[in-house]
N, C-alpha and C positions, 0 to 999 in steps of 0.2 A: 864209218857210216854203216848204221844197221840195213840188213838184207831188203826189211820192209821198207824204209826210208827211201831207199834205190828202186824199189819195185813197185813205188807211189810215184815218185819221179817220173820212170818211165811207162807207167799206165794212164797216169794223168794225160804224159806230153802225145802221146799215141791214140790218146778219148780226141783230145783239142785237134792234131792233123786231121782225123777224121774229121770234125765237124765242119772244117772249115775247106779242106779237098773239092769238096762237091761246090763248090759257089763258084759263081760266075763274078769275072771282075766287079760289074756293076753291083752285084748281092755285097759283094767283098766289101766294096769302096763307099756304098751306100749308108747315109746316115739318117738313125730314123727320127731326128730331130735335132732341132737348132744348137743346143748343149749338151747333145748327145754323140758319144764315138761310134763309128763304122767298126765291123768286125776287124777289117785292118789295122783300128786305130788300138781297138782291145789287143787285138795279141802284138805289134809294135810296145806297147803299155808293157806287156808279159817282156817281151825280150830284155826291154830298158833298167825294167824290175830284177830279173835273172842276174844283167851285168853288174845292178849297182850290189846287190845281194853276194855278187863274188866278191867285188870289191870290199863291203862290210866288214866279210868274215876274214877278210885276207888281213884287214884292218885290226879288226878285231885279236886276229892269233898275233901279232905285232905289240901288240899292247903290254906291258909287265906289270901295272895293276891294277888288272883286274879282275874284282872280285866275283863270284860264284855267287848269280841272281837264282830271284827264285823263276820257276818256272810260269809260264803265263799261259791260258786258256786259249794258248792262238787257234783251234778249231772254231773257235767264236769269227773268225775272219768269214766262213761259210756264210753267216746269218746276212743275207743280201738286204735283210729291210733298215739293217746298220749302214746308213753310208761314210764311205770313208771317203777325203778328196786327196787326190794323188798329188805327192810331191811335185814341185814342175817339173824337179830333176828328171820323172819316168814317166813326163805327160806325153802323146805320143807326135807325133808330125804331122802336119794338117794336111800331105801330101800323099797322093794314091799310092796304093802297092799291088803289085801283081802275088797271086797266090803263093808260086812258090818262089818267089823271094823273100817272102816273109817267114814261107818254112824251112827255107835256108837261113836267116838271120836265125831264128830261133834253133834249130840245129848247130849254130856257129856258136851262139849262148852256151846251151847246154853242154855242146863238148868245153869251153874254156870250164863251163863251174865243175865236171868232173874230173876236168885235167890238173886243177888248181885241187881239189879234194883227195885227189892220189898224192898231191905231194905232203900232204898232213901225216906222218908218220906215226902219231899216238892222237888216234881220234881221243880218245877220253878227255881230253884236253876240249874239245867242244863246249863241250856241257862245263867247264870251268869258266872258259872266259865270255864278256857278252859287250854287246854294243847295241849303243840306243837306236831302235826301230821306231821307224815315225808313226807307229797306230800302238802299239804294243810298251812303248818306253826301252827300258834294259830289256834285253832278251839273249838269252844264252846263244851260244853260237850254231849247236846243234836246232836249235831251234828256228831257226832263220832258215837253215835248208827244209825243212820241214814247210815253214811258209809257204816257199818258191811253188811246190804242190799244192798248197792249200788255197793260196792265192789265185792259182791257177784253175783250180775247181770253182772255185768264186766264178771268177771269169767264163768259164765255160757255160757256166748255169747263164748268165748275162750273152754270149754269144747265142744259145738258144733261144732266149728270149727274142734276139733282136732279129734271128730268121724272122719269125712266128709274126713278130710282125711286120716286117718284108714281103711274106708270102701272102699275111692278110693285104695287101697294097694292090698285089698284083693280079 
C-alpha cells in the first residue's frame, strides 16, 4: 500500500474523530429527519463499510480468476448530489451510541483492515485482482482501500451538513 494511500486513511479517520469529539450525545444521536441518519448512524455506516471492505479484499486476494479490471473514477464517490442507497448489509442500527464507542468501533475497524493489509506480502497483487463493489461494479482491489477514505470524505461533508442543521434547531 502506497505511503499516500495510508496517509489518506489516516487524515481522513483523524478530520471524522475530530468532527464528531465535540457533540453531545443528543447532537450525536439526533436525526435531522424522518429518512434521515443521525451522525451516529453515519459513522456506524463508516465502521460497517470499513469491515465489509476488509472482508472484500480479503475475498477478493482468494480468488484465482481473476482478471485485472480497468480502473474506475471512484473520486466521483465525493460528488454528494449523486445519491447512492447503502447496502443493508452497512445500513446502520437504529439504536443510540455514545461518542466514543463509536470511536472505539471504528478504531477496532481500522486496526482489523491494517492488520489484514500487513499480511499481503506482494501488494502489486491489488491492482491485479478485483471484486464487484455495489456503486462501482468490478473494482480493483487497490482500489477499494482507496474508497474506505473517499467514502469517508463523502460522509464527513454530510456529518457537517447535519451539525449545521442541528445548530440551526437550536
Amino acid at each position: 500500500m502506497s505511503k499516500s494511500v495510508n496517509d489518506n486513511l489516516y487524515e481522513t479517520r483523524n478530520h471524522l474523530v475530530k468532527e464528531i469529539t465535540v457533540l453531545s450525545y443528543d447532537q450525536f444521536n439526533m436525526r435531522p429527519g424522518m429518512n434521515k441518519w443521525s451522525i451516529a448512524q453515519v459513522c456506524h455506516h463508516l465502521v460497517l463499510v470499513e469491515k465489509a471492505s476488509t472482508k472484500a479484499i480479503a475475498w477478493g486476494l482468494k480468488e484465482i480468476d481473476s482478471t485485472q479490471k480497468e480502473r474506475k473514477k471512484i473520486h466521483l464517490i465525493l460528488d454528494r448530489t449523486k445519491k447512492i442507497k447503502a447496502p443493508k448489509i452497512v445500513e446502520p442500527d437504529v439504536e443510540l451510541f455514545e461518542v466514543q464507542q463509536i470511536i472505539d468501533l471504528l478504531s477496532d475497524s481500522r486496526k482489523e483492515l491494517m492488520t489484514f493489509l500487513s499480511t499481503v506480502e506482494d501488494t502489486s497483487i491489488l491492482k491485479e485482482k478485483s471484486v464487484k463493489h455495489p456503486a462501482f461494479g468490478e473494482l480493483p482491489l487497490d482500489q477499494w482501500i482507496e474508497m474506505i477514505y473517499l467514502h469517508e470524505q463523502r460522509h464527513i461533508e454530510q456529518i457537517k451538513e447535519i451539525k449545521l442543521l442541528l445548530d440551526a434547531r437550536s
